[in-house]
PDB file of N, CA, C and O in Angstrom:
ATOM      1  N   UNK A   1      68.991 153.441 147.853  1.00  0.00           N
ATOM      2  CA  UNK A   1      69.743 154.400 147.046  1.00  0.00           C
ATOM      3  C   UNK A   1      68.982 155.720 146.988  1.00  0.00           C
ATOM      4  O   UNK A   1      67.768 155.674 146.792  1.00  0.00           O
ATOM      5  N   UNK A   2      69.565 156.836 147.136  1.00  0.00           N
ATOM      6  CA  UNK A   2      68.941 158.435 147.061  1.00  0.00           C
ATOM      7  C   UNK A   2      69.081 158.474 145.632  1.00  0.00           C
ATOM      8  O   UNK A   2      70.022 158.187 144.892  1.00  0.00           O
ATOM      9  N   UNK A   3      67.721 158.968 145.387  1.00  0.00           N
ATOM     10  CA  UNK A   3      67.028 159.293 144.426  1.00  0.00           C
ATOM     11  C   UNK A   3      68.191 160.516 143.501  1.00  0.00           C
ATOM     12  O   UNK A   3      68.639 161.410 144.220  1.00  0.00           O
ATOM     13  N   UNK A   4      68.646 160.532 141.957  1.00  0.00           N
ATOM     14  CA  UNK A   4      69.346 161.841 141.658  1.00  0.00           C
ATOM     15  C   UNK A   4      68.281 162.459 140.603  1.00  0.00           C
ATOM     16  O   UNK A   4      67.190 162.061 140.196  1.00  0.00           O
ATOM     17  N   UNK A   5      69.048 163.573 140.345  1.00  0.00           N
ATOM     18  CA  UNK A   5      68.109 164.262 139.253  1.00  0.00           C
ATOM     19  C   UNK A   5      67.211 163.711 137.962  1.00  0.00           C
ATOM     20  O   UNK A   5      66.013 163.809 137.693  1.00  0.00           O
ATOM     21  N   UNK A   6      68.539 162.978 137.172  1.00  0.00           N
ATOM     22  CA  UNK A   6      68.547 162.592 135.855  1.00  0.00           C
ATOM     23  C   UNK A   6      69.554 161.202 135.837  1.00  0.00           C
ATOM     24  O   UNK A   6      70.578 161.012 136.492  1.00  0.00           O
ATOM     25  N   UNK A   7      68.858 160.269 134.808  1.00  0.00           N
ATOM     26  CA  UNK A   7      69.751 159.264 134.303  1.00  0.00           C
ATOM     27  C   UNK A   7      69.320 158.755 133.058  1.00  0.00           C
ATOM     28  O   UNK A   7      68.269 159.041 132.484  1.00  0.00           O
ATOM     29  N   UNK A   8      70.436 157.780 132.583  1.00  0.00           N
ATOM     30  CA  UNK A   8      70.371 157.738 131.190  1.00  0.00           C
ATOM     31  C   UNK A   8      70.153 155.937 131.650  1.00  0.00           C
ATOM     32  O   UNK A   8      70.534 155.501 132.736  1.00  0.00           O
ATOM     33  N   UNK A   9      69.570 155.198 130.730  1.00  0.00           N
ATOM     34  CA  UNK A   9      69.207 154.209 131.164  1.00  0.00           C
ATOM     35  C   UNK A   9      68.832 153.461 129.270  1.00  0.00           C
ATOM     36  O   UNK A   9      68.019 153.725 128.384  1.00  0.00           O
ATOM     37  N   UNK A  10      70.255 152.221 129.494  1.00  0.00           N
ATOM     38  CA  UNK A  10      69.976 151.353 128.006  1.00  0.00           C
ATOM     39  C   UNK A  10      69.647 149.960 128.467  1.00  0.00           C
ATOM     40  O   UNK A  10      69.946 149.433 129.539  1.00  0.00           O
ATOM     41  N   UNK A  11      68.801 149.337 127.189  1.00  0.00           N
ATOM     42  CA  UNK A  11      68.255 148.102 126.971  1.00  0.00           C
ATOM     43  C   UNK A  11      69.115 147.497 126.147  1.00  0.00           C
ATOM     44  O   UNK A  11      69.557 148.248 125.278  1.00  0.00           O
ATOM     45  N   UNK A  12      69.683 145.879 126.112  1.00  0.00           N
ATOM     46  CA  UNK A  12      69.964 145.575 124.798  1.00  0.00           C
ATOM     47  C   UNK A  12      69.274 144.457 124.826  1.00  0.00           C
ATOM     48  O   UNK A  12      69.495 143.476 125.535  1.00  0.00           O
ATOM     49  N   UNK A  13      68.356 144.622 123.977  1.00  0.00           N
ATOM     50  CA  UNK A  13      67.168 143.449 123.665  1.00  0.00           C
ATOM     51  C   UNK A  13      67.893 142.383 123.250  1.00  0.00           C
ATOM     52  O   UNK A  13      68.838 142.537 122.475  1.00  0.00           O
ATOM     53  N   UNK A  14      67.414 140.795 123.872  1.00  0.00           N
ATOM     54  CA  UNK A  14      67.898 139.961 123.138  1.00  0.00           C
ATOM     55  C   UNK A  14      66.183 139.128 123.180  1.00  0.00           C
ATOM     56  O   UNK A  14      65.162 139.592 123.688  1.00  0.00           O
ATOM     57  N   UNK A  15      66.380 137.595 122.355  1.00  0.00           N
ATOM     58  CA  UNK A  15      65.347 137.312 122.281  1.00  0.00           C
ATOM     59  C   UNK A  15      64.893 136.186 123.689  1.00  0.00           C
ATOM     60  O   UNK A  15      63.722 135.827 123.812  1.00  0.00           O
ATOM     61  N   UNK A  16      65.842 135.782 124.546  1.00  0.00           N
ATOM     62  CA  UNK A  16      65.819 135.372 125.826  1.00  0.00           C
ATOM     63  C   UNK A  16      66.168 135.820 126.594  1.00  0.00           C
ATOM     64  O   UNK A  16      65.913 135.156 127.598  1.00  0.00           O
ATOM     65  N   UNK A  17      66.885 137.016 126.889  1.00  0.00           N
ATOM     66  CA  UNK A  17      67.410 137.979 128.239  1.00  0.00           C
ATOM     67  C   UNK A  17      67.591 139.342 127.186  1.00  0.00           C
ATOM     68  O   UNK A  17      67.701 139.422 125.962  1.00  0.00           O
ATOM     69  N   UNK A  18      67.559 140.566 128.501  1.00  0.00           N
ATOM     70  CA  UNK A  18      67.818 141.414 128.020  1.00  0.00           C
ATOM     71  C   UNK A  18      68.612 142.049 128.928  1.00  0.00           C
ATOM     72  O   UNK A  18      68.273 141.832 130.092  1.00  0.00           O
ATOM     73  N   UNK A  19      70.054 143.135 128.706  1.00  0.00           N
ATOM     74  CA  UNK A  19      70.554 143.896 129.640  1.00  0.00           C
ATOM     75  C   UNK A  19      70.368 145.260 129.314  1.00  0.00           C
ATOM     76  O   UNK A  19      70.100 145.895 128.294  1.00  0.00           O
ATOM     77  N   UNK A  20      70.654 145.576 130.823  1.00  0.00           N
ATOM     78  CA  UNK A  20      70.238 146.735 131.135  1.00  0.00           C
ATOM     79  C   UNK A  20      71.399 147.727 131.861  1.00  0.00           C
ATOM     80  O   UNK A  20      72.095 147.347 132.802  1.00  0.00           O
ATOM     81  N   UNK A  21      71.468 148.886 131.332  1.00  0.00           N
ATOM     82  CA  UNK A  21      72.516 149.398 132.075  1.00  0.00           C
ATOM     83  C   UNK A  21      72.465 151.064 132.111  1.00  0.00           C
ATOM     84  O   UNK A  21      72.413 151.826 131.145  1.00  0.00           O
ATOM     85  N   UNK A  22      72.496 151.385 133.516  1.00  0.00           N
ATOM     86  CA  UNK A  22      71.749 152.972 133.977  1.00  0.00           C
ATOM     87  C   UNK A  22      73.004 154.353 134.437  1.00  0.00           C
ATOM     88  O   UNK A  22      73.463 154.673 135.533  1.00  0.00           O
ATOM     89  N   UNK A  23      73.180 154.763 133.406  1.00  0.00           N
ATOM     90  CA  UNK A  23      74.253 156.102 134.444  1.00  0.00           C
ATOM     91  C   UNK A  23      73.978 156.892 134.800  1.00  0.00           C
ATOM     92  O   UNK A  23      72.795 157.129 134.556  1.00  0.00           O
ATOM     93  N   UNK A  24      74.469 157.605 135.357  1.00  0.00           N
ATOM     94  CA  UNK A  24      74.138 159.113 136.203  1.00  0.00           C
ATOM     95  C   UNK A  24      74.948 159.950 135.223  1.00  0.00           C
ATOM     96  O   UNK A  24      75.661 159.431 134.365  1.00  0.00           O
ATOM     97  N   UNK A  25      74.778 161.599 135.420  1.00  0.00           N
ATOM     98  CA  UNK A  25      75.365 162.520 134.449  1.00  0.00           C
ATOM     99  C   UNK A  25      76.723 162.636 134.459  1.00  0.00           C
ATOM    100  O   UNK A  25      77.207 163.373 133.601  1.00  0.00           O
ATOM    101  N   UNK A  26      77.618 161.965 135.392  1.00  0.00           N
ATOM    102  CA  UNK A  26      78.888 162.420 135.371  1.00  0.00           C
ATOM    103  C   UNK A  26      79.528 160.651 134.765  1.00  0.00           C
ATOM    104  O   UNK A  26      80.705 160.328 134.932  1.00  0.00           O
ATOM    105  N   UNK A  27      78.893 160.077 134.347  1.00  0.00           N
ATOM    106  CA  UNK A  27      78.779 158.453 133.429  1.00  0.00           C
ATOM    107  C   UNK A  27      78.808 157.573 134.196  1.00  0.00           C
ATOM    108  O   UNK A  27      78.735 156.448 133.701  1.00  0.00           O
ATOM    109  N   UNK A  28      78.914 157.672 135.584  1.00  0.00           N
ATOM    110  CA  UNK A  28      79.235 156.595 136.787  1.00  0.00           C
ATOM    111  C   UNK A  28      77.880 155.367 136.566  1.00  0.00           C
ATOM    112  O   UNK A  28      76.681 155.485 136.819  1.00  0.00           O
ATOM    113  N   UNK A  29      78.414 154.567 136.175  1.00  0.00           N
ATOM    114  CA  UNK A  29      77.336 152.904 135.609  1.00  0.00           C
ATOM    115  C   UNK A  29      76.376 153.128 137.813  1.00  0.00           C
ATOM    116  O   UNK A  29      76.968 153.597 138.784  1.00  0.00           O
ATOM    117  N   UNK A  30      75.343 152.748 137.798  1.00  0.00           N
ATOM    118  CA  UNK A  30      74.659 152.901 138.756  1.00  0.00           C
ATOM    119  C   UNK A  30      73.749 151.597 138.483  1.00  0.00           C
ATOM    120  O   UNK A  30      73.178 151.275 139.525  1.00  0.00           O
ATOM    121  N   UNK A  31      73.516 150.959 137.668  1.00  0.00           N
ATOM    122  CA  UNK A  31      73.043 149.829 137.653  1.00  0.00           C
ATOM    123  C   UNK A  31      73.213 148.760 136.343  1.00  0.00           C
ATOM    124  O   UNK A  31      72.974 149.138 135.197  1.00  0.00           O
ATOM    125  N   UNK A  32      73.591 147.576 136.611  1.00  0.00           N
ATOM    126  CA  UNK A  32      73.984 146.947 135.142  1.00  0.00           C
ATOM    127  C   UNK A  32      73.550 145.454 135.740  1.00  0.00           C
ATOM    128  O   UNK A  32      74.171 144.817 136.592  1.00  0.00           O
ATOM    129  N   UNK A  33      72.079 144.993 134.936  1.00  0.00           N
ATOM    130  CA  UNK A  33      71.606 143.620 135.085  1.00  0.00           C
ATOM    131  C   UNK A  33      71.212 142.980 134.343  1.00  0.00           C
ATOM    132  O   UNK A  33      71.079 143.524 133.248  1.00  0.00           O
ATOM    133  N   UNK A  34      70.918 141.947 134.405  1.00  0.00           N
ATOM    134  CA  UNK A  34      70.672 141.327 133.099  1.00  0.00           C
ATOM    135  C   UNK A  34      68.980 140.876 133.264  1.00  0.00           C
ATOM    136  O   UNK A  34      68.609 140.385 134.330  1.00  0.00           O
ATOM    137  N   UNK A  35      68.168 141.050 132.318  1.00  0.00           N
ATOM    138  CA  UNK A  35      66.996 140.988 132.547  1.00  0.00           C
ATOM    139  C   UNK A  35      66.104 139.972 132.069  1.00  0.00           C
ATOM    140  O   UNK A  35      65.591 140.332 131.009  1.00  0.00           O
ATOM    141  N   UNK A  36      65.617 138.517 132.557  1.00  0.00           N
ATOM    142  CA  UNK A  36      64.628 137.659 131.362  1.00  0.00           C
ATOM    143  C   UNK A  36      63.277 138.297 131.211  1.00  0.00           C
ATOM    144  O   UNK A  36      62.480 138.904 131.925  1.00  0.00           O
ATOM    145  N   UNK A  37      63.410 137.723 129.448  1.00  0.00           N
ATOM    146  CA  UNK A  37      62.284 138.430 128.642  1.00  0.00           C
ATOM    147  C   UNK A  37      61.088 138.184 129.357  1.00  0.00           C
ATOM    148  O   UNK A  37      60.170 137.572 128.812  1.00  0.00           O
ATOM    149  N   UNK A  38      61.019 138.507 130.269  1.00  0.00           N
ATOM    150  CA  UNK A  38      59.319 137.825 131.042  1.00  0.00           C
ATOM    151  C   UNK A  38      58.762 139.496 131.608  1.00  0.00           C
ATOM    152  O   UNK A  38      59.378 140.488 131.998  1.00  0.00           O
ATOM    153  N   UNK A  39      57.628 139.254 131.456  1.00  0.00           N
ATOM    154  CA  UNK A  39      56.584 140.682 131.614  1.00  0.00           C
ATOM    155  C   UNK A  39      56.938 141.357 132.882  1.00  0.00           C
ATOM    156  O   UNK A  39      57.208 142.554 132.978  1.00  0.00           O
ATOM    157  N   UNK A  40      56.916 140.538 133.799  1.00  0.00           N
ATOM    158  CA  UNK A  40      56.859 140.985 135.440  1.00  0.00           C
ATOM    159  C   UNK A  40      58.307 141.440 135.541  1.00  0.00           C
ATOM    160  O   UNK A  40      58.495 142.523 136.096  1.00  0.00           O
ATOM    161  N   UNK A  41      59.609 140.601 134.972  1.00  0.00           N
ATOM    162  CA  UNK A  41      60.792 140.926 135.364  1.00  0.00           C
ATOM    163  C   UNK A  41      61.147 142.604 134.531  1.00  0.00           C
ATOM    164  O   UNK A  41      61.717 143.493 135.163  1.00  0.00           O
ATOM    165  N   UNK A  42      60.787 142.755 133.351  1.00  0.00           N
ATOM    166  CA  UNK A  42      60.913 143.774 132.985  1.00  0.00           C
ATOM    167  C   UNK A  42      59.973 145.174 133.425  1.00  0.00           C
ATOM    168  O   UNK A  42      60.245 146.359 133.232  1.00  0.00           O
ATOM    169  N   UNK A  43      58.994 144.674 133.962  1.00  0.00           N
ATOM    170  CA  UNK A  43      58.225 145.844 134.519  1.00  0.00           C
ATOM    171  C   UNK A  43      58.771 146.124 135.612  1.00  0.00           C
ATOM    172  O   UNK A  43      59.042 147.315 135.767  1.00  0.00           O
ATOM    173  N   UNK A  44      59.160 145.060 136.855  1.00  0.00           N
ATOM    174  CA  UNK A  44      59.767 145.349 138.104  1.00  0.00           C
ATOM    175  C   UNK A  44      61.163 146.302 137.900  1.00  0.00           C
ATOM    176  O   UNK A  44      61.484 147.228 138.644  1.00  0.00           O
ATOM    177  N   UNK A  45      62.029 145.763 136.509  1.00  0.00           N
ATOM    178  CA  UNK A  45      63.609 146.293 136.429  1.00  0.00           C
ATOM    179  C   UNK A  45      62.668 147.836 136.210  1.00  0.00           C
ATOM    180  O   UNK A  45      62.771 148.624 137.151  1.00  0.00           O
ATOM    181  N   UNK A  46      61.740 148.290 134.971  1.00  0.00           N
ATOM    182  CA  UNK A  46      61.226 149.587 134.651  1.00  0.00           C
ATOM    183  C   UNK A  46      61.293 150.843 136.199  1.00  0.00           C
ATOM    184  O   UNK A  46      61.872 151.886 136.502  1.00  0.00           O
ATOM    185  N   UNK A  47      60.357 149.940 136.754  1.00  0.00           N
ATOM    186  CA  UNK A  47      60.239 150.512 138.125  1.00  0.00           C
ATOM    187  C   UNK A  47      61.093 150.697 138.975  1.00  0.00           C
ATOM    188  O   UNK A  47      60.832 151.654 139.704  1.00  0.00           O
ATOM    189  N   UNK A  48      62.493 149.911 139.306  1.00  0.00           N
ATOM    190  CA  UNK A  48      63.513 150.110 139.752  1.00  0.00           C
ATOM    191  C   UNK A  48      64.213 151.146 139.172  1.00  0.00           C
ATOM    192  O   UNK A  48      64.915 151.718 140.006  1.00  0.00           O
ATOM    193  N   UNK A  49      64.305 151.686 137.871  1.00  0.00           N
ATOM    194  CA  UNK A  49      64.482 152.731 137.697  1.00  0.00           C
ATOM    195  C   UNK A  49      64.200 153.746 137.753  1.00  0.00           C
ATOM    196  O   UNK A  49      65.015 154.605 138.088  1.00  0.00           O
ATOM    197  N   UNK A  50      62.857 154.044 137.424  1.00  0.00           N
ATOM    198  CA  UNK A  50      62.096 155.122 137.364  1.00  0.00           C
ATOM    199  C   UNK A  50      61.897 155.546 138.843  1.00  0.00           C
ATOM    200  O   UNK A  50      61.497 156.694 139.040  1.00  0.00           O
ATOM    201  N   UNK A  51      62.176 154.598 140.080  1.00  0.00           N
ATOM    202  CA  UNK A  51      62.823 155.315 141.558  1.00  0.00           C
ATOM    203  C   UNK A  51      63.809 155.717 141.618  1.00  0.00           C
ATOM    204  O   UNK A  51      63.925 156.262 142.716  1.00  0.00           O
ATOM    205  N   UNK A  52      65.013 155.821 140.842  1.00  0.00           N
ATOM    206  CA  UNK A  52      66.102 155.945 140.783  1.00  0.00           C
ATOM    207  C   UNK A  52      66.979 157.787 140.768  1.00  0.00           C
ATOM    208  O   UNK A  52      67.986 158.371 141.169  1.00  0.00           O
ATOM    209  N   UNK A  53      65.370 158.065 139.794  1.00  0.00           N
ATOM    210  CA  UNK A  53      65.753 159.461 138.955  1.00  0.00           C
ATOM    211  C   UNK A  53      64.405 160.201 138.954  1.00  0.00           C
ATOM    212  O   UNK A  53      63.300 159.670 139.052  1.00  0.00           O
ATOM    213  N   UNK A  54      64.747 161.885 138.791  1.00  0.00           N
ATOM    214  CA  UNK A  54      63.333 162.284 138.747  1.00  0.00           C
ATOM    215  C   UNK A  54      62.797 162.540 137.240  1.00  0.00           C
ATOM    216  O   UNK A  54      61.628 162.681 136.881  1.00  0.00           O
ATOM    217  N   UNK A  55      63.974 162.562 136.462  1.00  0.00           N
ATOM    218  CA  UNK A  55      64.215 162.186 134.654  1.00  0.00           C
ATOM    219  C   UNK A  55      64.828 161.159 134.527  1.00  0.00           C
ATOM    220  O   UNK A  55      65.948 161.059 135.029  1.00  0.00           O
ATOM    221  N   UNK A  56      64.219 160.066 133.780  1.00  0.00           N
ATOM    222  CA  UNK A  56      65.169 158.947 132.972  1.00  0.00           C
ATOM    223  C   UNK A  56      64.904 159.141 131.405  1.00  0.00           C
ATOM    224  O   UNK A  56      63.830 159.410 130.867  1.00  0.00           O
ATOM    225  N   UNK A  57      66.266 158.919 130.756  1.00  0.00           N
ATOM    226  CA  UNK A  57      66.380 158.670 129.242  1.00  0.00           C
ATOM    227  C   UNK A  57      66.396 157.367 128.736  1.00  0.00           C
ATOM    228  O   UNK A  57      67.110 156.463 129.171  1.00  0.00           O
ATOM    229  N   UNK A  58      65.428 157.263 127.611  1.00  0.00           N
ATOM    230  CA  UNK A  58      65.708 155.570 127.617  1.00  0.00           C
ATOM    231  C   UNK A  58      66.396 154.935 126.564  1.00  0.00           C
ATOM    232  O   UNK A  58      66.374 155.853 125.744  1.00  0.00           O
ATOM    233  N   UNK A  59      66.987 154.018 126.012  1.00  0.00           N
ATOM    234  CA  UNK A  59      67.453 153.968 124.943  1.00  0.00           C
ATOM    235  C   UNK A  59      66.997 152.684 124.874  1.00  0.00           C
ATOM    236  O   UNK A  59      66.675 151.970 125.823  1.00  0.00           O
ATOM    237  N   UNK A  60      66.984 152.429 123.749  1.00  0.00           N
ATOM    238  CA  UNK A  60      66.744 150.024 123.264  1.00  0.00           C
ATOM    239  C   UNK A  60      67.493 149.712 121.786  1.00  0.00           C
ATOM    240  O   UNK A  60      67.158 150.289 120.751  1.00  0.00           O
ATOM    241  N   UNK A  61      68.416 148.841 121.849  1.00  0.00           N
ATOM    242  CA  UNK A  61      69.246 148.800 120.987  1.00  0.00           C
ATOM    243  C   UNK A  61      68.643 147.064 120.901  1.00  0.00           C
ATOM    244  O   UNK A  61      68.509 146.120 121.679  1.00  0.00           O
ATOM    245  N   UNK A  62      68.373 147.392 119.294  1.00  0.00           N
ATOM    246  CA  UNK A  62      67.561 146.386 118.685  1.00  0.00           C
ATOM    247  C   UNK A  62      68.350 146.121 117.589  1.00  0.00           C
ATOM    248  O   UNK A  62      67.721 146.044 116.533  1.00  0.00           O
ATOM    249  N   UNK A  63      69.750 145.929 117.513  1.00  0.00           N
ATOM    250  CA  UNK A  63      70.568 145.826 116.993  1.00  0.00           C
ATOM    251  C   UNK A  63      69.903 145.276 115.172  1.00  0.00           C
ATOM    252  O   UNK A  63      70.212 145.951 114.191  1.00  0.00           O
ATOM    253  N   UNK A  64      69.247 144.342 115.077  1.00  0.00           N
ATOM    254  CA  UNK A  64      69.317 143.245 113.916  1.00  0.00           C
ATOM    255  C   UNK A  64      67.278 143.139 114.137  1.00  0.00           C
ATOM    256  O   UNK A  64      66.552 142.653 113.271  1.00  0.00           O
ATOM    257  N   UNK A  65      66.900 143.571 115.130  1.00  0.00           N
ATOM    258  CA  UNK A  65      65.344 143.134 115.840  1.00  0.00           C
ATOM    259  C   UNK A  65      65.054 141.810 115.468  1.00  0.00           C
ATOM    260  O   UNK A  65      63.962 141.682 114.915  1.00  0.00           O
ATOM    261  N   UNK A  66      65.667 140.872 115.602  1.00  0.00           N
ATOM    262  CA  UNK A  66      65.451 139.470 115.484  1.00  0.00           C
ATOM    263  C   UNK A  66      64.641 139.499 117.079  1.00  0.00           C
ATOM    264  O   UNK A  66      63.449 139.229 117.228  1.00  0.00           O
ATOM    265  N   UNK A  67      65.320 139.778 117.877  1.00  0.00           N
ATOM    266  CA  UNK A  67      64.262 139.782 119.441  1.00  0.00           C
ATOM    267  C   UNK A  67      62.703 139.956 119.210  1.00  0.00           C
ATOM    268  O   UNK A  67      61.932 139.350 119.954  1.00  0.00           O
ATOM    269  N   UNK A  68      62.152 140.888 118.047  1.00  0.00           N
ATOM    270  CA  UNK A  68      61.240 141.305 118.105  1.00  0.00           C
ATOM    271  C   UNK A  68      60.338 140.464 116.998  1.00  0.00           C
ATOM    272  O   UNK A  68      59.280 140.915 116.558  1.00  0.00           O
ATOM    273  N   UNK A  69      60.927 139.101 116.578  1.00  0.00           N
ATOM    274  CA  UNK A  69      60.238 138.150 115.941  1.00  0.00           C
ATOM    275  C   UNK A  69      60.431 136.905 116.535  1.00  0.00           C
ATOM    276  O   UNK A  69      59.870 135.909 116.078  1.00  0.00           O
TER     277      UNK A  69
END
């Protein structure tokens, strides 16, 4: 995939998977996966993005943060 300017890029934390979902500026979805909570899988998805764009925005929707106990 060629690299674009800018993208916007959300998390929705859960406490066993997390998804992920990346647009470009005109809203076109460019990536939507689902991610397990494991160190390596979320650093690899990080990095798949951050090739993606030469700006990423990040968002994490921690709805209730039960994930985060």
């Amino acid at each position: 995939m060629q690299q674009v300017e800018r993208v916007w890029a959300g998390f929705d934390a859960g406490k066993h998977h997390h998804h992920l979902v990346v647009i470009d500026t005109a809203g076109r979805r460019l990536l939507s996966r689902r991610v397990a909570n494991e160190e390596e899988e979320i650093r690899d998805t990080i990095d798949a993005v951050l090739a993606m764009a030469s700006q990423v925005t990040w968002a994490i929707d921690l709805a209730d943060c039960t994930s985060m106990t």
